[in-house]
N, C-alpha and C positions, 0 to 999 in steps of 0.2 A: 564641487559636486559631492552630496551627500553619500556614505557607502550604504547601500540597503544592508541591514543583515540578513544572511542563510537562514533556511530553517531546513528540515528532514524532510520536510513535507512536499521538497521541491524535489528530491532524488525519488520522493514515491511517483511523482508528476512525471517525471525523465520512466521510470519503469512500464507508469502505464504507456506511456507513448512508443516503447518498446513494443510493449505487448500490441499495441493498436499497430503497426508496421509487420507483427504478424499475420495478421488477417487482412489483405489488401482486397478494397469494396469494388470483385468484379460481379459481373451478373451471373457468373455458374456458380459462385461461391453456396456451401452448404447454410441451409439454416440457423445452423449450430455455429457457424463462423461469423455470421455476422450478428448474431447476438453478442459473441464473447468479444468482436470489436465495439458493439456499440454499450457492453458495459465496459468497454477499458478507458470507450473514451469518455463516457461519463464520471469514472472514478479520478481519470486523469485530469477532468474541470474542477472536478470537487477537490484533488488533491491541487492545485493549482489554486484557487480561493483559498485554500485554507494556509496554505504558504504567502499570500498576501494579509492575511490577517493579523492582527497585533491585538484586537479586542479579547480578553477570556484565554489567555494564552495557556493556562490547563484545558479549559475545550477545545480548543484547537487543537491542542497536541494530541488529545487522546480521540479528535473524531480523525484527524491524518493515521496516527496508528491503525487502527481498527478496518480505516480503508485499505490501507497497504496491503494488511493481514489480507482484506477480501480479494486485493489485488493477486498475493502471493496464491492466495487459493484458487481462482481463476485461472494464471495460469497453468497453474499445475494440473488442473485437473480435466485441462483440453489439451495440454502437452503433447497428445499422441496423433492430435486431426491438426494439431500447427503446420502450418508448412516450413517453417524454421526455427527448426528446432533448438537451437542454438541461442537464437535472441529470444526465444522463451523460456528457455532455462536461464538467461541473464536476467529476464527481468523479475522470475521467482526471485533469484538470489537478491537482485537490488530491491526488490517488495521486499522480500523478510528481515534482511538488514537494516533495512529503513525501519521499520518496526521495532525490531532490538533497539536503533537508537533513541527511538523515542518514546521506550519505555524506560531506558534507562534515564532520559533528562524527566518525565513522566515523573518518577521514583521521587527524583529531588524536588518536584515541587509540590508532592504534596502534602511537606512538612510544612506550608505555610498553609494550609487548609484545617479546616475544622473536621472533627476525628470519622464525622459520618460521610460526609462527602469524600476525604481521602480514601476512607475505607473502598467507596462504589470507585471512585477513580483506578486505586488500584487493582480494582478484579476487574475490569474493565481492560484496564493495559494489561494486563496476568493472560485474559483469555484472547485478548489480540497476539500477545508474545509466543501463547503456545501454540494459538492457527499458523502464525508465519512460521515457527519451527516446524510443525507438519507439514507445511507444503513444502520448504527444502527437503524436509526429510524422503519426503514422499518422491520428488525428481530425482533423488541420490540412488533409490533403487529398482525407478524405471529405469 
């Protein structure tokens, strides 16, 4: 049996599913609540494909980041109508972490890239890395 390898992209998939375990699909639930499940569960497919993927492994890494990021911000900024609060402050912290990680293997690849696309690469991961820093930042002092 072959080992798969990890990627980051799967711990962003584990936070959205976090975050969708927030908002459980009953019929009183508010409109606002089941938007923020049904974009977690969508980020949570997209971060899920993209942890399957080995094609473009700089696109990959840097469309998982950016999701995370939207993830980390997501959570954060319905934090207050969650009904558990707890696994939505985890799953900020696992979005934004996850981000950090994969801007930092981000970083290392795109010294095999030519100088204009690394450029767009790395402000792309720059402005993912600084959204998942605001969102933890942002639950630290709710």
């Amino acid at each position: 049996m072959a080992l798969r390898e990890r990627t980051p992209a799967e711990a962003g998939a584990l936070a959205a599913g976090l975050l969708v375990e927030t908002c459980p699909p009953h019929p009183d639930n508010s409109l606002r609540m089941q938007v923020v499940r049904d974009l977690a569960l969508d980020l949570e497919r997209r971060l899920e494909a993209l942890a399957d993927t080995t094609e473009g492994e700089t696109d990959s890494l840097i469309e998982a980041a950016l999701a995370c990021a939207d993830l980390a911000t997501l959570a954060a900024c319905n934090l207050s109508v969650l009904p558990d609060r707890s696994r939505a402050r985890a799953a900020v912290h696992l979005a934004s972490g996850t981000t950090r990680a994969l801007v930092d293997l981000l970083e290392s690849e795109t010294a095999a890239l030519e100088e204009t696309s690394a450029e767009n690469t790395l402000r792309d991961a720059r402005s993912a890395g600084w959204r998942a820093d605001l969102a933890a930042d942002q639950i630290e002092v709710a």
